[in-house]
VOGU-3710 file (C-alpha; in Angstrom, 3 decimals, decimal comma):
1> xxxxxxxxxx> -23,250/-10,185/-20,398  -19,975/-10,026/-18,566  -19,111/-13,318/-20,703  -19,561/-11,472/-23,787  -18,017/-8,396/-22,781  -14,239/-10,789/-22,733  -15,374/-12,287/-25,968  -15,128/-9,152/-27,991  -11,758/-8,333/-26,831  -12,047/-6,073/-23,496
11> xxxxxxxxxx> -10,375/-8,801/-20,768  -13,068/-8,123/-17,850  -9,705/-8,682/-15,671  -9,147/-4,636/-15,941  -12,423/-4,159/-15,636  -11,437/-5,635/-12,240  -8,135/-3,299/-12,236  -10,196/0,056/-12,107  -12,211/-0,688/-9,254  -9,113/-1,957/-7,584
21> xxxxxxxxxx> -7,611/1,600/-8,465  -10,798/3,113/-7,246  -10,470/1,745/-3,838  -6,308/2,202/-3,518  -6,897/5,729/-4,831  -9,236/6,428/-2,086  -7,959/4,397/0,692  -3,975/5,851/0,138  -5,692/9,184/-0,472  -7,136/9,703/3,283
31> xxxxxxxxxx> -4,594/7,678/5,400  -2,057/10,090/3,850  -4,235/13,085/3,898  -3,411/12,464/7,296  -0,143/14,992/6,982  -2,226/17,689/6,376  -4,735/17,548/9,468  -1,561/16,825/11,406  -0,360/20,133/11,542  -4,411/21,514/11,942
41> xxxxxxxxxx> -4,912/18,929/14,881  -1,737/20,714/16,279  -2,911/24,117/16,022  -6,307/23,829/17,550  -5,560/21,220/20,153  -2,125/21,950/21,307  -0,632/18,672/21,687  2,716/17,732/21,327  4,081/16,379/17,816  5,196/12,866/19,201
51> xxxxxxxxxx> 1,558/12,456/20,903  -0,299/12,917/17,995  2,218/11,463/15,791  1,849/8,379/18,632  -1,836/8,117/17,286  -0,859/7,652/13,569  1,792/4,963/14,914  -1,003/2,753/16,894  -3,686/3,058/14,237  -0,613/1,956/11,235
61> xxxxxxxxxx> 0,816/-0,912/14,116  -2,683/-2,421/14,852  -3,402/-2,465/10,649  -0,377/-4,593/10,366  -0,670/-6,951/13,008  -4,641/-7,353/11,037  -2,457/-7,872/7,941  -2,146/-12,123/8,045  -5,911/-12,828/9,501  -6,809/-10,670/6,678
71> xxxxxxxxxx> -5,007/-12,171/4,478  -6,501/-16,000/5,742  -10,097/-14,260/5,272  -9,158/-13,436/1,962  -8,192/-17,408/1,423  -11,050/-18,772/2,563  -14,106/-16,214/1,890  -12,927/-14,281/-1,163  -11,644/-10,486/-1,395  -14,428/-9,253/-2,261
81> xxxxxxxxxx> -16,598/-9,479/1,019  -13,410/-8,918/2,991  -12,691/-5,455/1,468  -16,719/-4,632/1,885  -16,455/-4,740/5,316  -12,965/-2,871/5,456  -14,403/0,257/3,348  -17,477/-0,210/5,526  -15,704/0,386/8,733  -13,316/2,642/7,476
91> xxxxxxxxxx> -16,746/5,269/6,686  -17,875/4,844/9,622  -14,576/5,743/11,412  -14,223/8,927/9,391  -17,837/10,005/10,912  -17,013/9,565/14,091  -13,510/11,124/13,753  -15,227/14,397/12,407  -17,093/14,863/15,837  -13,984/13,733/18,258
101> xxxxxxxxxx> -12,185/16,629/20,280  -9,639/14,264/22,829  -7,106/12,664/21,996  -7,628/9,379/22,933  -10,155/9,813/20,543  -7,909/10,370/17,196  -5,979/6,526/18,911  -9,166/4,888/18,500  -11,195/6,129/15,524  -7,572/6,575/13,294
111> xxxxxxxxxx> -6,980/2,502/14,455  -10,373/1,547/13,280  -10,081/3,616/9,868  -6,603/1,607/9,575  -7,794/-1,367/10,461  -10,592/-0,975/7,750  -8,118/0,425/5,115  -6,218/-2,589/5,378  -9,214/-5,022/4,469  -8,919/-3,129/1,616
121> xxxxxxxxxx> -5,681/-2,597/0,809  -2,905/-4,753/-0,997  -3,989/-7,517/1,780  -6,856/-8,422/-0,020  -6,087/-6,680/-4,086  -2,876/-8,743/-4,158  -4,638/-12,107/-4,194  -7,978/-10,901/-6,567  -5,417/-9,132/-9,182  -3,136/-12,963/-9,426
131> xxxxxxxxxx> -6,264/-14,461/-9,819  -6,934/-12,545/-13,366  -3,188/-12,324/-14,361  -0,247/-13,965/-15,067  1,572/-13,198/-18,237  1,403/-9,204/-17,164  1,295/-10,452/-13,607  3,877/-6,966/-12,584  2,114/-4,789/-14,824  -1,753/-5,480/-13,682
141> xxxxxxxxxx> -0,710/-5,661/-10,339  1,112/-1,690/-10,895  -1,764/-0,378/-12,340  -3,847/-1,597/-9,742  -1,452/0,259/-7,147  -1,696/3,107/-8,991  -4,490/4,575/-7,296  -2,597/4,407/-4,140  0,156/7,599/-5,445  -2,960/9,389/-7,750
151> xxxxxxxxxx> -4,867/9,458/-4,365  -2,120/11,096/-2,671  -2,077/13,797/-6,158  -5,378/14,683/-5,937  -7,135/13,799/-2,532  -4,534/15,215/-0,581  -4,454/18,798/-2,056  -8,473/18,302/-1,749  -8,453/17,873/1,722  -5,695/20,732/2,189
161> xxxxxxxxxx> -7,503/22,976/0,225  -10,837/22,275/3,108  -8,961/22,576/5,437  -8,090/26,072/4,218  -11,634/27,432/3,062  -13,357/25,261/5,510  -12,425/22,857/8,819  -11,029/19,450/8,998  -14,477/18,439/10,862  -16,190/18,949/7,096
171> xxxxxxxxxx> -12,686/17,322/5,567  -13,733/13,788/7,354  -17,146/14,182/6,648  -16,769/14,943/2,995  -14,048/11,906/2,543  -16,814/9,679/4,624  -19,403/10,119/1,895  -16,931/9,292/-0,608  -16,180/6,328/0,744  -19,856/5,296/1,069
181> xxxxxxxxxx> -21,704/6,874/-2,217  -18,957/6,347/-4,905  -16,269/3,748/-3,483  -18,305/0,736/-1,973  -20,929/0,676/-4,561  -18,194/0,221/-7,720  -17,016/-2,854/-5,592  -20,203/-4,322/-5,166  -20,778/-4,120/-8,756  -17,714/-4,028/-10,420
191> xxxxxxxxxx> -15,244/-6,755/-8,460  -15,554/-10,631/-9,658  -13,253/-12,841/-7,384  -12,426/-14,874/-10,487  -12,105/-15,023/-14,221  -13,966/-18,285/-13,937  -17,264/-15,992/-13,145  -17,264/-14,552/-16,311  -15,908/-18,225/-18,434  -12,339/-17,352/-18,695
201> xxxxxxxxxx> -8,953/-18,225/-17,632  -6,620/-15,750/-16,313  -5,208/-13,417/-18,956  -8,286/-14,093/-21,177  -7,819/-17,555/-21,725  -10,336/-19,193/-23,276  -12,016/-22,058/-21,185  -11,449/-25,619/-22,291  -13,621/-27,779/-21,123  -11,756/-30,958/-19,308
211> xxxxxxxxxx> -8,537/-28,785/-19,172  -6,731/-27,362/-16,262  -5,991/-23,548/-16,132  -2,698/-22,798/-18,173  -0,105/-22,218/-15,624  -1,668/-23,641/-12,732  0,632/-27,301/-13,064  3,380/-25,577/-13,225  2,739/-22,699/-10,230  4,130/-23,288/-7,002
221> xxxxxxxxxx> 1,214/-24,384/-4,439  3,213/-23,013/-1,208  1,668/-22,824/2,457  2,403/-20,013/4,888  4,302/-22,484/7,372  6,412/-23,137/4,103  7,030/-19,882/3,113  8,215/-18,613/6,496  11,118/-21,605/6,813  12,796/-19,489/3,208
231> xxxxxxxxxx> 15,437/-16,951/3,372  13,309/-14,806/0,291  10,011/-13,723/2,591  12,267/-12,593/5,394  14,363/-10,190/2,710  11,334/-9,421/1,502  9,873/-8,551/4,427  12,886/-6,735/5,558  12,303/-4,401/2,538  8,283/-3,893/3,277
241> xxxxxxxxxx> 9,694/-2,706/6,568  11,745/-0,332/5,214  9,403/1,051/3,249  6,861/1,393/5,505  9,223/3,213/8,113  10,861/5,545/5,262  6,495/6,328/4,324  5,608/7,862/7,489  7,975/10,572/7,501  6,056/11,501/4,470
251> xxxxxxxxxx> 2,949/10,400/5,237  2,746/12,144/8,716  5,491/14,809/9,207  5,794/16,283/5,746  3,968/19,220/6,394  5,422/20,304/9,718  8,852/19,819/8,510  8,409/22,479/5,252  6,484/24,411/8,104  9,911/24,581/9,916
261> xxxxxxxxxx> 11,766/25,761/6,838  9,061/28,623/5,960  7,563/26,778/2,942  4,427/28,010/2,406  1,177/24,921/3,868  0,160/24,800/-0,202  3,381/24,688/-1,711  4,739/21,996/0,717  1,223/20,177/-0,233  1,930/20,414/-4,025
271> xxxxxxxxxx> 5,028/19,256/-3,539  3,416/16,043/-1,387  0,809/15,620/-4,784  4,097/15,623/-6,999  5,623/12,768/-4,675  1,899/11,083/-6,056  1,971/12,233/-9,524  5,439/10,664/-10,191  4,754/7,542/-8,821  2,447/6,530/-11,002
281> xxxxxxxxxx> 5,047/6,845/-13,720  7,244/4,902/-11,334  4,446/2,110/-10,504  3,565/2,017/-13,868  7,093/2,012/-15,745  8,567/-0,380/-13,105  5,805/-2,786/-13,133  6,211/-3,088/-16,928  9,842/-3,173/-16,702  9,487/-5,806/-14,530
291> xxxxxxxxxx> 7,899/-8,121/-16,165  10,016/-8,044/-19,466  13,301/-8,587/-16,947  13,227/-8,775/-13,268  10,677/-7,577/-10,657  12,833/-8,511/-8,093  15,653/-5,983/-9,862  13,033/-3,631/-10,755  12,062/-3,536/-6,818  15,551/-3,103/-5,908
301> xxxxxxxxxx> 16,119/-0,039/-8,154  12,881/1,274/-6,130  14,444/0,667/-2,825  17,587/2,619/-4,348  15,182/5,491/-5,094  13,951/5,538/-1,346  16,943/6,154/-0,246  18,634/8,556/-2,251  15,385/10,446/-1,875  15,793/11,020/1,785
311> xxxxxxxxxx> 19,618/12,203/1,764  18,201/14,932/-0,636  15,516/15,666/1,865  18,563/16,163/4,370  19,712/18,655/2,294  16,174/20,665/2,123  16,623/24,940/2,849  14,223/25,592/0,556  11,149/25,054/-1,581  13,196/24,176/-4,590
321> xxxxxxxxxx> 15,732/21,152/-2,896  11,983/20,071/-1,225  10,200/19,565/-5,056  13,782/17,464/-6,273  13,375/15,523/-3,048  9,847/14,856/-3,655  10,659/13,845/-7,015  13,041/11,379/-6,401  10,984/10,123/-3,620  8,056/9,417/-6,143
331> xxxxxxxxxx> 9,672/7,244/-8,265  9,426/4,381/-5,542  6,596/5,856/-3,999  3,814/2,963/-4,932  6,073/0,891/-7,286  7,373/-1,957/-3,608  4,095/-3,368/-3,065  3,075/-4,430/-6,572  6,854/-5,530/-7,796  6,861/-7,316/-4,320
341> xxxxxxxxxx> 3,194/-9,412/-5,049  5,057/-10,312/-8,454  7,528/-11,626/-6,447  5,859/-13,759/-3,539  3,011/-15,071/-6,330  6,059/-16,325/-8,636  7,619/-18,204/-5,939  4,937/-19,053/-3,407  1,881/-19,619/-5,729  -1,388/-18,725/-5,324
351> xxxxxxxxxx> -2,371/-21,210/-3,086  -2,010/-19,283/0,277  -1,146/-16,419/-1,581  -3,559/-14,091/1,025  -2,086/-15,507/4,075  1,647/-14,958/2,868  1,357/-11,601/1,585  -0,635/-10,270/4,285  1,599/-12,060/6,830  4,759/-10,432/4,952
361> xxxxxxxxxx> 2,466/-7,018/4,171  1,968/-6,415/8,497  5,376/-5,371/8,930  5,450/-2,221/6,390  2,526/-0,857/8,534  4,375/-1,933/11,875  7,420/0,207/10,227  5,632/3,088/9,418  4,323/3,529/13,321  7,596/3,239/14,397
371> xxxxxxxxxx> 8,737/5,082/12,249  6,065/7,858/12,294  6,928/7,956/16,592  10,564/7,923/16,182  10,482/11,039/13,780  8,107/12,735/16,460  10,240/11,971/19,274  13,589/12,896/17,155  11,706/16,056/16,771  11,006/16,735/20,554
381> xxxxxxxxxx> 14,004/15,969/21,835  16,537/17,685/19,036  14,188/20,419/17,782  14,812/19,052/13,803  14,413/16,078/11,935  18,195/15,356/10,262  18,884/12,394/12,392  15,180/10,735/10,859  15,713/11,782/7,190  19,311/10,251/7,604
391> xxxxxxxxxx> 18,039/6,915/9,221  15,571/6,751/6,158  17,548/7,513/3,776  20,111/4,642/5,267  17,328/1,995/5,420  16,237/2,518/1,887  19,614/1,335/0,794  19,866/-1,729/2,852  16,694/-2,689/1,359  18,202/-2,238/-1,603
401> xxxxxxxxxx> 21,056/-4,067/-1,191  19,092/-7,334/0,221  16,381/-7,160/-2,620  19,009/-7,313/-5,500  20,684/-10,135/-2,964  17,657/-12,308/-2,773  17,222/-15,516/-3,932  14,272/-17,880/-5,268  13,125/-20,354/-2,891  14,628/-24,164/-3,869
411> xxxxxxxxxx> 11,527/-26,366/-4,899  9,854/-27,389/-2,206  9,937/-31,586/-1,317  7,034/-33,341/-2,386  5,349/-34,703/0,948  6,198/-38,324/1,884  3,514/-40,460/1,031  2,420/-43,430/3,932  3,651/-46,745/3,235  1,513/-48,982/1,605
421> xx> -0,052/-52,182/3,988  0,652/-55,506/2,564
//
């Protein structure tokens, strides 16, 4: 059946795409709901803003370091079992967080949802999306990130809007039973690890039998130990860190820091949902962009973005400077990590293309608990958050500025062969 479905013209490679943006709708959706029962957690508990914001940082730093065994599980077993066991674990965290009261608590159960997220995050999509596409390698691999801002749109609104009318105790419950009645059954029957499964080639190709997959002789067959010894994955990475530092001010101290200017909880969340509502524009747009020209200019103009964003954010008195902020902020919102797979599969190949991304991946999530703590403590010890939005807004330009500086890895050496025995 599936066969026949990419003989009349539907390419079950987006089939593949949707329940990708199923689960990065979902999984971006409740780590950066996470803003919203910051402030909550605050109120009811009483704990200081860098010890709670200390929680977010462990949970995001143990994801990342997860990020390149991940990434080898995904190279040897497949995605999809891999991001099974993430969503799995990530329920079952969101269970127990809704019935945890100490704090130590919210570092353990927060970790484990992470930790789970990540099994099921751009770790383990990056590799399955390559596998169905080449030609509109950018552009599938955008789409599929696209989920990741419309979660942020809609789920985190949702879970604001509970918050309000109910608790956050029934906001983790209700985002648990998403997780395990909607999310992990379209994976189990939707995701195919390979167009193979259903008697295609990637893009649609047609199979020929006694003929290699078009592209594959040409495509770069790269190791991890490889990539590591080129200049490209440690720009690369350097960006992925700046992004995920330049995130968590977002994703964890949004809401406090329109609480400190008098904008109103649901304003200062609508403004978060149009950070998510633009990016998929920007995800979208840049992908596609980027494969007609350059992804690695295309991700460059994204870092730009970042930056700029945050300067305006300096500037914030007011509800009206906060949506402009928000707007430029969601044009690179979700568009790094899909412009950034276009860029490690086109020079690295596909061949450890798990273990290099998720290697390269753990330092956005290392970034974003530092940078999530930092804000806190800038926060306790000078009352306001200029100096963070200032050190964002500086790091999203040096990212920029080393993206658009990168270079393509030289063709690796064949390896020497032994000398033949006479």
């Amino acid at each position: 059946m599936l066969t026949e479905v990419g003989r009349r013209g539907l390419f079950y490679g987006w089939v593949v795409i949707g329940a990708v943006f199923m689960v990065t709708f979902f999984s971006a959706g409740t780590r950066y709901s996470f803003a919203a029962f910051y402030d909550t957690l605050l109120g009811e508990f009483g704990w200081s803003r860098s010890a709670l914001a200390g929680a977010a940082s462990l949970n995001l730093v143990l994801a990342g370091l997860s990020r390149p065994m991940l990434g080898a599980f995904v190279d040897r077993w497949g995605s999809k079992p891999v991001m099974l066991l993430g969503l799995g674990a990530a329920a079952v965290a969101l269970v127990l967080l809704s019935f945890s009261s100490h704090l130590w608590q919210f570092y353990l159960l927060l970790s484990l949802m992470s930790v789970g997220y990540g099994a099921a995050s751009s770790s383990t999509t990056v590799p399955l999306v390559s596998r169905w596409f080449v030609r509109r390698r950018a552009t599938a691999q955008s789409v599929a990130s696209a989920g990741f801002p419309l979660g942020e749109l809609l789920v985190v609104p949702i879970v604001t809007a509970v918050l309000i009318f109910a608790d956050w105790r029934t906001a983790y419950r209700l985002l648990a039973g998403f997780v395990a009645l909607v999310v992990i059954p379209l994976v189990v029957v939707l995701v195919r690890e390979d167009p193979a499964e259903v008697g295609l080639h990637a893009d649609g190709e047609p199979v020929t039998p006694g003929a290699p997959a078009p592209g594959l002789a040409s495509e770069p067959a790269v190791t991890l130990a490889q990539a590591v010894r080129t200049p490209l994955f440690w720009q690369l990475g350097f960006g992925f860190f700046a992004c995920g530092f330049t995130m968590a001010f977002a994703s964890t101290h949004f809401m406090a820091f329109a609480d400190d200017l008098a904008i109103e909880k649901m304003t200062a969340s609508l403004a978060m949902g149009l950070v998510g509502g633009v990016s998929i524009l920007g995800t979208i747009g840049l992908g596609y962009l980027g494969d007609r020209f350059s992804a690695k200019a295309m991700l460059s103009l994204a870092y730009l973005f970042r930056g700029l964003a945050y300067f305006v954010l300096w500037q914030t008195h007011g509800a009206d400077v906060l949506f402009v902020g928000a707007l430029v902020l969601g044009l690179s919102w979700g568009a790094t990590v899909p412009l950034t797979a276009a860029c490690v599969t086109t020079a690295y190949g596909r061949k450890a293309l798990g273990s290099i991304f998720g290697t390269m991946f753990a330092v956005m999530p290392v970034g974003s608990g530092l940078g999530a703590f930092l804000a806190g403590v800038v926060f306790d010890v000078t009352g306001h958050y200029s100096p963070a939005l200032l050190l964002d807004g500086a790091l999203g330009l040096a990212a920029a500025a080393i993206v658009f500086l990168a270079r393509s890895p030289e063709p690796l050496p064949e390896p020497a062969r032994p000398a033949t025995v006479r």
